[in-house]
DOMAR-702302 format. One record per residue (C-alpha): x, y, z; residue number from 1; chain. Coordinates in steps of 0.1 Angstrom, whole numbers, m for minus. Example, Ala and Ser with C-alpha at 12.3 -4.5 7.8 and 13.67 -1.06 7.14 Angstrom:
<nodes>
{node {123 m45 78} 1 "A"} {node {137 m11 71} 2 "A"} 
</nodes>
This chain:
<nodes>
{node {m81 180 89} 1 "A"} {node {m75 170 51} 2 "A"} {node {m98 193 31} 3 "A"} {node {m105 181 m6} 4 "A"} {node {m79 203 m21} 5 "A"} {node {m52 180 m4} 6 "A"} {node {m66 148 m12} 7 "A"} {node {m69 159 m49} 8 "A"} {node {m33 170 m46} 9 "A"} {node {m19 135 m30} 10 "A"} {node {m36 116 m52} 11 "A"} {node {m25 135 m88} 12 "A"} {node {9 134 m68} 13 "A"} {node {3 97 m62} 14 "A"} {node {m7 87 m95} 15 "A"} {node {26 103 m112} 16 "A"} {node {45 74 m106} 17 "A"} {node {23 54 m127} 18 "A"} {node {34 77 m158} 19 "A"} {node {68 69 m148} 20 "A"} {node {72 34 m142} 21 "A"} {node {52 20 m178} 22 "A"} {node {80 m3 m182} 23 "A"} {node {88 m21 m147} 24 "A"} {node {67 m52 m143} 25 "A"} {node {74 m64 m107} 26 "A"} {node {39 m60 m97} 27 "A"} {node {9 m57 m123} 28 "A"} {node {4 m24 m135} 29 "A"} {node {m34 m26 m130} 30 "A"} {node {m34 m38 m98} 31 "A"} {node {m15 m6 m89} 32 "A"} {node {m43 15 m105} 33 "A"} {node {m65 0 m90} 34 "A"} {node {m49 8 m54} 35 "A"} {node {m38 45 m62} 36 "A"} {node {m74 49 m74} 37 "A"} {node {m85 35 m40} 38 "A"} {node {m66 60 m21} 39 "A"} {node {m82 90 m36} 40 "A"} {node {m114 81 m22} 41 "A"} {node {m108 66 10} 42 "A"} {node {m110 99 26} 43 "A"} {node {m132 116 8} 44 "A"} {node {m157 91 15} 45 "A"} {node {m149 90 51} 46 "A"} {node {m131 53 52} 47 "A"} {node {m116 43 86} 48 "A"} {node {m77 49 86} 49 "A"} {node {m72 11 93} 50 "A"} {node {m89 4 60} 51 "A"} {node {m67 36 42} 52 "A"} {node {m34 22 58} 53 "A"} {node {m35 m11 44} 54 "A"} {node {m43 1 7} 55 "A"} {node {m14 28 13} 56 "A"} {node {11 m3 26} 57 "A"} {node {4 m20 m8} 58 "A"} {node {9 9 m28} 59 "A"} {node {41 15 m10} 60 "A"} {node {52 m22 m14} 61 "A"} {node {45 m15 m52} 62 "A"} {node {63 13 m57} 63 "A"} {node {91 m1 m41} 64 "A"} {node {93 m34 m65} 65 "A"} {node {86 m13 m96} 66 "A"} {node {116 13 m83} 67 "A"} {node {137 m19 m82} 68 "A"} {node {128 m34 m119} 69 "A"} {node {138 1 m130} 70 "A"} {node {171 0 m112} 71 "A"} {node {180 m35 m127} 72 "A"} {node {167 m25 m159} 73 "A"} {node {191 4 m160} 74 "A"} {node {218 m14 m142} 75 "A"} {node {220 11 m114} 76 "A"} {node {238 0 m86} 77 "A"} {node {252 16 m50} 78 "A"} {node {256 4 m16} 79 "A"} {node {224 m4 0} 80 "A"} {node {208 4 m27} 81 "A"} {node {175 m19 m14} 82 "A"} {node {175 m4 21} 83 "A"} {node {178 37 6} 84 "A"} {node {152 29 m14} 85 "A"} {node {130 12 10} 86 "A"} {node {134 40 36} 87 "A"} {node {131 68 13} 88 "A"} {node {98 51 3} 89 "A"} {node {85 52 36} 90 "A"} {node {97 84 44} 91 "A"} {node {80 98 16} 92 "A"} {node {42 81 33} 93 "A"} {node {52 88 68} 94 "A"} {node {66 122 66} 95 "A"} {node {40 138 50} 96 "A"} {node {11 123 69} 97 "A"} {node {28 131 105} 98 "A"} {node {31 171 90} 99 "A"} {node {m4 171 80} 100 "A"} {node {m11 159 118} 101 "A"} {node {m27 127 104} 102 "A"} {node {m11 102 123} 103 "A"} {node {m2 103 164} 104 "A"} {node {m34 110 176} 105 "A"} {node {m42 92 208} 106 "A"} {node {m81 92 196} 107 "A"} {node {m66 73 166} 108 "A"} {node {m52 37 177} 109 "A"} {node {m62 3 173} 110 "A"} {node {m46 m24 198} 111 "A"} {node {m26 6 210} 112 "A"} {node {m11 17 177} 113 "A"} {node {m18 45 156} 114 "A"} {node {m44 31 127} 115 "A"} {node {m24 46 102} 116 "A"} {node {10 32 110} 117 "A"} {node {m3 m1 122} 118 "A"} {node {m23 m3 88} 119 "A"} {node {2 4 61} 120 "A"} {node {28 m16 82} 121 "A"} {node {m2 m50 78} 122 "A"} {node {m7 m37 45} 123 "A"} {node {27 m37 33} 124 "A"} {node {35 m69 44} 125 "A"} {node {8 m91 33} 126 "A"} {node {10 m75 m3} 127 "A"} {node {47 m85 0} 128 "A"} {node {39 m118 11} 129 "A"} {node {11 m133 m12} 130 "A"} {node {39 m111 m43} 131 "A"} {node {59 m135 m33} 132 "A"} {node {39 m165 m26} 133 "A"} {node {24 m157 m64} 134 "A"} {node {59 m158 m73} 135 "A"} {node {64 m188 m54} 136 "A"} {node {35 m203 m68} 137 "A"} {node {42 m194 m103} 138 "A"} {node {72 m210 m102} 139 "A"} {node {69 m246 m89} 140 "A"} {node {37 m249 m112} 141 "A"} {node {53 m231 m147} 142 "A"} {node {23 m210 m148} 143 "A"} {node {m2 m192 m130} 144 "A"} {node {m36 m212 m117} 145 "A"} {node {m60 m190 m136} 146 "A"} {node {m63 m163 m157} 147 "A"} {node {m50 m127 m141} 148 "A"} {node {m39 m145 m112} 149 "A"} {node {m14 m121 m111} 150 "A"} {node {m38 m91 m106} 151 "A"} {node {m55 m108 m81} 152 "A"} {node {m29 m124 m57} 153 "A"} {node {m15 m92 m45} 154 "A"} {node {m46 m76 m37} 155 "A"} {node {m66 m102 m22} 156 "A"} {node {m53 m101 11} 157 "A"} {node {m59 m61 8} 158 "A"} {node {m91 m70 m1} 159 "A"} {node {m97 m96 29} 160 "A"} {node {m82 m75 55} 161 "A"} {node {m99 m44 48} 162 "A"} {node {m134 m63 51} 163 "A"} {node {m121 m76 85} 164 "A"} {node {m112 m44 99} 165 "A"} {node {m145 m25 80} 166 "A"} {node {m164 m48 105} 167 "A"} {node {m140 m46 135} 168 "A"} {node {m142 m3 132} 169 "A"} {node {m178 m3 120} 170 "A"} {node {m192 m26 151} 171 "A"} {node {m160 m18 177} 172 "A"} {node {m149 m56 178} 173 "A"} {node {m125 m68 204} 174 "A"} {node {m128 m29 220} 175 "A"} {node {m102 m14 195} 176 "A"} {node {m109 19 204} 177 "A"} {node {m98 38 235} 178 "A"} 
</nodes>
């Protein structure tokens, strides 16, 4: 299915918009290395899609904040600006991993969703939500609670989730598979 000619292409392909986004902040620029890096190997080493999907979520969600630092940093503004961008994003994951005939396999689902979709859909949100609870957080408090909080708060609950679902797919918990 994905051959390692592809994966090397995705991830250089991937890792271009670190090059181009050196000056938006909205999520830690380490972190994001860190998750892009991730990526690269997750198939190569033969890493369940659930685990892949959540990792690919939080890229997304990443992408997605840094793409709108860089539109208020340049004042660019148009109508639904926020919702193009987050839909283009997407489209960009989802398209090219339902032409590659990654996602909608049947053999494929946990709790009777594609892994994939299901995945990046978990992953996406709780990097979103623990951003935002750093932010939160941050905030209320004038400063973080220890040093590179800010590194670690967003990919915690990547971190946490993908060691839950390594055991669920590795032992098949709660009969995930049908």
């Amino acid at each position: 299915m994905f051959n390692k000619t592809k994966i090397t292409f995705l991830s250089i392909f991937s890792s271009l918009g670190l090059f181009f986004a050196s000056f938006a902040q909205a999520v830690c620029p380490v972190c994001t290395v860190g998750v892009l890096a991730g990526l690269g190997l997750a198939r190569w080493l033969k890493i369940d899609d659930t685990i892949t999907g959540l990792w690919i979520g939080g890229a997304t969600v990443m992408l997605i904040m840094w793409t709108f630092v860089f539109f208020d940093k340049k004042n660019i503004k148009f109508p639904g600006r926020n919702i193009i961008t987050i839909i283009a994003y997407y489209a960009f994951v989802f398209w090219p991993l339902h032409s590659l005939e990654v996602i909608g396999h049947e053999q494929h689902t946990i709790w009777g969703m594609d892994k994939l979709i299901f995945s990046i859909i978990l992953g996406s949100v709780s990097l979103f939500g623990f951003e935002r609870w750093y932010r939160y957080m941050r905030a209320k408090r004038g400063k973080s609670l220890f040093r590179y909080q800010k590194v670690v708060w967003p990919i915690l609950p990547l971190v946490i989730l993908s060691i839950f679902f390594y055991y669920i797919t590795k032992y098949q918990l709660l009969c995930c598979y049908q």
